[in-house]
C-alpha positions as CSV (number, residue, x, y, z in Angstrom):
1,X,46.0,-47.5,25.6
2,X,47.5,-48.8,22.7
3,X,48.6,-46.5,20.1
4,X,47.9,-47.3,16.2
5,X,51.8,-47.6,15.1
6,X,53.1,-48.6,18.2
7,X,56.3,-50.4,17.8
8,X,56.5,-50.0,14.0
9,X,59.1,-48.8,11.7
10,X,58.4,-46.3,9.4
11,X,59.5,-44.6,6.2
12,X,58.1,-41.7,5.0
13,X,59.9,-38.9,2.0
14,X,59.1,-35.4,1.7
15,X,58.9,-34.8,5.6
16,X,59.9,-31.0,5.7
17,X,56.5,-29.3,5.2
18,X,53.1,-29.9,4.3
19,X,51.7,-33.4,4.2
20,X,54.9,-35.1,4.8
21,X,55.5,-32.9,8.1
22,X,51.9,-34.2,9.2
23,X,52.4,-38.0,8.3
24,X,55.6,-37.6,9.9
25,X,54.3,-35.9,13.6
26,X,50.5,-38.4,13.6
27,X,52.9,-41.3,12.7
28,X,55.2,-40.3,15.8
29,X,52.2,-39.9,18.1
30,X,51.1,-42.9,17.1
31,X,54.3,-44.3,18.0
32,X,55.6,-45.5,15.2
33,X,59.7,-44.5,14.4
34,X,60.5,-43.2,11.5
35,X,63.6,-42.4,8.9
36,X,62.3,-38.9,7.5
37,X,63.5,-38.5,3.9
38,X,64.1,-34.4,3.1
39,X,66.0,-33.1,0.2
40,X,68.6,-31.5,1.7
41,X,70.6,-31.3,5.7
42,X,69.9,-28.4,7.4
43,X,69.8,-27.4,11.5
44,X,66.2,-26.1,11.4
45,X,64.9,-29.5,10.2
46,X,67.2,-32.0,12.4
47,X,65.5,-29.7,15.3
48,X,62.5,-30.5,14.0
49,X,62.6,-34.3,14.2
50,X,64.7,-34.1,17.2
51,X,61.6,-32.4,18.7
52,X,59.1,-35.2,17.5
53,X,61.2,-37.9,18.9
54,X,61.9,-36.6,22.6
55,X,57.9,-35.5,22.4
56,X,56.4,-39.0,21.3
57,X,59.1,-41.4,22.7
58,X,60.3,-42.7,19.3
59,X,63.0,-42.4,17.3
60,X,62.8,-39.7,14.5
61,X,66.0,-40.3,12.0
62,X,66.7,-37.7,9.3
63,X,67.9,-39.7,5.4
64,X,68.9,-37.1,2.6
65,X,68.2,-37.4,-0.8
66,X,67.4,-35.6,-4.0
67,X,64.5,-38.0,-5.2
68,X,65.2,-36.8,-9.0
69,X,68.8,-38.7,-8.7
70,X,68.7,-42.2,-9.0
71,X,72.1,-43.0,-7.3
72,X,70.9,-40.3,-4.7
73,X,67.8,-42.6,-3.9
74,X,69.5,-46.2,-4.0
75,X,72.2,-44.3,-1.3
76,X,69.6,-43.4,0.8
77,X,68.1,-46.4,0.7
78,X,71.3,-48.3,1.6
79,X,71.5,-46.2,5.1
80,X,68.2,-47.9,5.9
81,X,69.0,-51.4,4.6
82,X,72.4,-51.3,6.6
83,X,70.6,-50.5,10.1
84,X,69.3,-54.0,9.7
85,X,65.9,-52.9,11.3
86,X,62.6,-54.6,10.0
87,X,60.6,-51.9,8.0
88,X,56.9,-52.1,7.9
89,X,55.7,-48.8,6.7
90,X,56.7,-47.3,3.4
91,X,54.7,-43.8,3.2
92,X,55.8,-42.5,-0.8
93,X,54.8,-38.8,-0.1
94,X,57.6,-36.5,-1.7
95,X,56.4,-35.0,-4.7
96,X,56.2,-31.6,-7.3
97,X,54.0,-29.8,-8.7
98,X,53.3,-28.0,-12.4
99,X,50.9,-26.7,-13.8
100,X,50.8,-25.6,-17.5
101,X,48.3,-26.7,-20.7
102,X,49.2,-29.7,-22.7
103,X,50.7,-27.6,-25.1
104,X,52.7,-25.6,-23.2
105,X,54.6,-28.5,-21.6
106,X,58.1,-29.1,-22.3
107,X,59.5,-32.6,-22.4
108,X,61.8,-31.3,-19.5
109,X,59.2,-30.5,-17.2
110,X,57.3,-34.0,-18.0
111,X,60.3,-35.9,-17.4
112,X,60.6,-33.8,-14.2
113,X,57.3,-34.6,-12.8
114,X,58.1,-38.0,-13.8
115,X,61.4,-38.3,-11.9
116,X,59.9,-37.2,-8.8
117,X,56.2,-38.2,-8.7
118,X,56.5,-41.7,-10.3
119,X,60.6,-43.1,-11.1
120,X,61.4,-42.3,-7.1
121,X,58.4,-44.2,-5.5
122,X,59.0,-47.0,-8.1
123,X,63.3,-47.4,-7.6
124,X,63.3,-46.5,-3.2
125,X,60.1,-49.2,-3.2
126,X,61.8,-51.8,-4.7
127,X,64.5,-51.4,-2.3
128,X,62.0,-51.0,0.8
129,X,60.2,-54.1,-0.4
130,X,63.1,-56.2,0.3
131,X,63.0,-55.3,3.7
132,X,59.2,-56.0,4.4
133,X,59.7,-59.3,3.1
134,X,62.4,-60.4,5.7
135,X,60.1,-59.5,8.3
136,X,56.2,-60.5,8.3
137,X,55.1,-57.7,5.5
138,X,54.2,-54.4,5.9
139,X,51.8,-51.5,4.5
140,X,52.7,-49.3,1.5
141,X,51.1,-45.9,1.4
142,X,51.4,-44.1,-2.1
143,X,50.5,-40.0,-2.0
144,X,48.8,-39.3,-5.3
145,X,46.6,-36.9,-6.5
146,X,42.9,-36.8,-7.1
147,X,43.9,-35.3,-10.7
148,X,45.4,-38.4,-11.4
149,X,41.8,-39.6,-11.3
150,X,40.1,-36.3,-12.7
151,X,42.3,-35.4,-15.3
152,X,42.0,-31.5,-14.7
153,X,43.0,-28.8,-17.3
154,X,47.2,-27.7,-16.8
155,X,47.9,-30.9,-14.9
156,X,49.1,-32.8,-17.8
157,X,52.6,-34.0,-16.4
158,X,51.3,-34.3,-12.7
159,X,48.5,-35.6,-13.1
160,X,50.0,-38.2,-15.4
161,X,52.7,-38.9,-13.2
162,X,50.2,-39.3,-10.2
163,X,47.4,-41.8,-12.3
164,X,50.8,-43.6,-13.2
165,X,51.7,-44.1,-9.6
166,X,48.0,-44.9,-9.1
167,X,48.8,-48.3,-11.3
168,X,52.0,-48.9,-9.7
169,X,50.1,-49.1,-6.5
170,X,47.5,-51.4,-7.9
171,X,50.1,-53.4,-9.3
172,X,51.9,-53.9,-6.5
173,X,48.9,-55.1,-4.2
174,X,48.3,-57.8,-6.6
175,X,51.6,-58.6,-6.8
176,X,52.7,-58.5,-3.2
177,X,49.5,-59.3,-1.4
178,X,50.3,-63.0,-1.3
179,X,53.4,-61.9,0.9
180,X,52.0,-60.5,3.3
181,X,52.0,-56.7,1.8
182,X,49.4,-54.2,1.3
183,X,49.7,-51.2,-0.6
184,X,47.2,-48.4,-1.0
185,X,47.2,-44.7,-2.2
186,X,45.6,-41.4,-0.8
187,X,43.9,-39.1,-3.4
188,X,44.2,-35.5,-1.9
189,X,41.8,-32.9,-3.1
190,X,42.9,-29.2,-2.6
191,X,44.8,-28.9,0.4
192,X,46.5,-26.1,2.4
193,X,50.3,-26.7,1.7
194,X,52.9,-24.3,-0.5
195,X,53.1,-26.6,-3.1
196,X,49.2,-25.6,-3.7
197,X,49.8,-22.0,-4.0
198,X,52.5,-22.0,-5.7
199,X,51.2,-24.3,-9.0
200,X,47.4,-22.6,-8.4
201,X,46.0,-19.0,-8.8
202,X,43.7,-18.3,-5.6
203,X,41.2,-17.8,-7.9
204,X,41.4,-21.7,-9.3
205,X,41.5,-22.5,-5.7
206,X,38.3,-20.7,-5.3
207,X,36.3,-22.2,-7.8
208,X,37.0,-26.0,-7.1
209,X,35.9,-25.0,-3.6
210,X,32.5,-23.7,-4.6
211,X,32.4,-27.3,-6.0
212,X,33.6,-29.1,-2.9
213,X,31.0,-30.7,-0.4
214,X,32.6,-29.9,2.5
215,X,33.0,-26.0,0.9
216,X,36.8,-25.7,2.9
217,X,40.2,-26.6,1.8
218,X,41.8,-29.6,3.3
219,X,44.4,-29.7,6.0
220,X,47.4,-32.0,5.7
221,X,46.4,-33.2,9.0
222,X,43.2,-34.9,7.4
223,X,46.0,-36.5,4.7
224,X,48.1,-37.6,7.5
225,X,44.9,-39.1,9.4
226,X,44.3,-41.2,6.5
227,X,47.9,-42.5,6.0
228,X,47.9,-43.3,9.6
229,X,44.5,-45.5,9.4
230,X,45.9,-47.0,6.1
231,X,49.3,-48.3,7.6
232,X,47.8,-49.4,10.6
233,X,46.4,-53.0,11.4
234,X,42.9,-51.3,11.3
235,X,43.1,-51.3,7.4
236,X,44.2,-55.0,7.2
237,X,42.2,-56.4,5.0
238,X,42.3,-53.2,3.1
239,X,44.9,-53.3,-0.1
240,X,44.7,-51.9,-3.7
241,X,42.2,-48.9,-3.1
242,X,42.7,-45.1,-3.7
243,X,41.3,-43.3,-0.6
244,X,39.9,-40.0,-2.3
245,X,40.2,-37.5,1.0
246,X,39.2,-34.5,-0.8
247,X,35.9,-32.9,1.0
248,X,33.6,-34.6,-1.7
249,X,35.3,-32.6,-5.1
């Protein structure tokens, strides 16, 4: 049986942990290879990937970067262009978190979540764009934030920073659709990664659940299912949308 990616080029940022880790191992089953962006080299993570690859039968290659450094990114990105492989997934998952009320925000931290959430996805697209187009397109999948759609109270900066890279990814499907690319963002509710503990009090946690259909916090698993479906030929005629997967918030 055919597997959704099979074949494909992937590649995905922020694959250490947490929804990037999943994307990263349902896109390898899938059989898709991938260039895994983390932050920084380390053993425990080239074991990781090594471990994907030999399990799935695909190629799992680890790219460093610090995606608040602009020269950082367009480095990176030059490893890729130089392999001279066609890329047809772009999965923009690497991303921070903050939490703190309007007034309490400091221009740093805004200009932080900025870097990260919205300038990155914006600079290493452009470059991975360029690529898609030499071969016969491709699917872009943007990781945002259902407060980028809510506006919730103490997500100012992120939630900015995610409705901003809401428009990008609207922008970009009118834009590049005519070429043969699609592009498409996942809206995660709540879901079980560090990142959520660490900018939200259990008891916050608590209270969006009692208003959650579903009444459970999501897995990155369920995120990564969704990227999958979305950069597969099974979304084709699927561009421009924000794919809300957080158990009906």
């Amino acid at each position: 049986m055919k597997k959704l990616l099979d074949g494909k080029n992937a590649v995905v940022t922020g694959t250490r942990k947490g929804i990037g880790r999943a994307i990263t191992e349902a896109f390898a089953a899938n059989g898709a290879n991938i260039w895994a962006f983390a932050r920084s080299q380390d053993e425990a993570f080239e074991s990781d990937m090594l471990t994907l690859s030999e399990k799935h039968g695909v190629w799992v290659k680890p790219v460093y970067a610090d995606l608040s450094n602009e020269l950082a990114i367009k480095s990176a990105a030059q490893i890729i262009v130089k392999e001279k492989l066609p890329v047809d997934i772009l999965v923009n998952n690497a991303g921070i978190g903050h939490n703190a009320l309007f007034q309490m925000t400091s221009m740093d931290k805004l200009k932080e979540q900025f870097a990260v959430n919205f300038y990155a996805p914006f600079l290493l697209t452009q470059t991975i764009v360029k690529l898609m187009l030499r071969g016969d397109g491709g699917s872009i999948v943007n990781i945002a934030s259902s407060t980028g759609i809510d506006a919730n109270s103490g997500r100012a900066a992120y939630g900015s920073a995610k409705a901003a890279l809401i428009c990008l990814t609207k922008v970009i499907s009118e834009e590049l659709g005519p070429k043969g690319i699609r592009a498409n963002a996942i809206a995660p509710g709540v879901t079980d990664t560090d990142m959520t503990f660490t900018d939200m009090t259990e008891q916050f946690v608590a209270d969006v659940l009692t208003e959650t259909a579903l009444k459970n916090i999501g897995k990155p698993k369920n995120i990564a299912d969704a990227a999958v479906f979305l950069a597969s030929d099974m979304s084709s005629y699927i561009t421009g949308q924000v794919l809300r997967v957080d158990g009906g918030m």
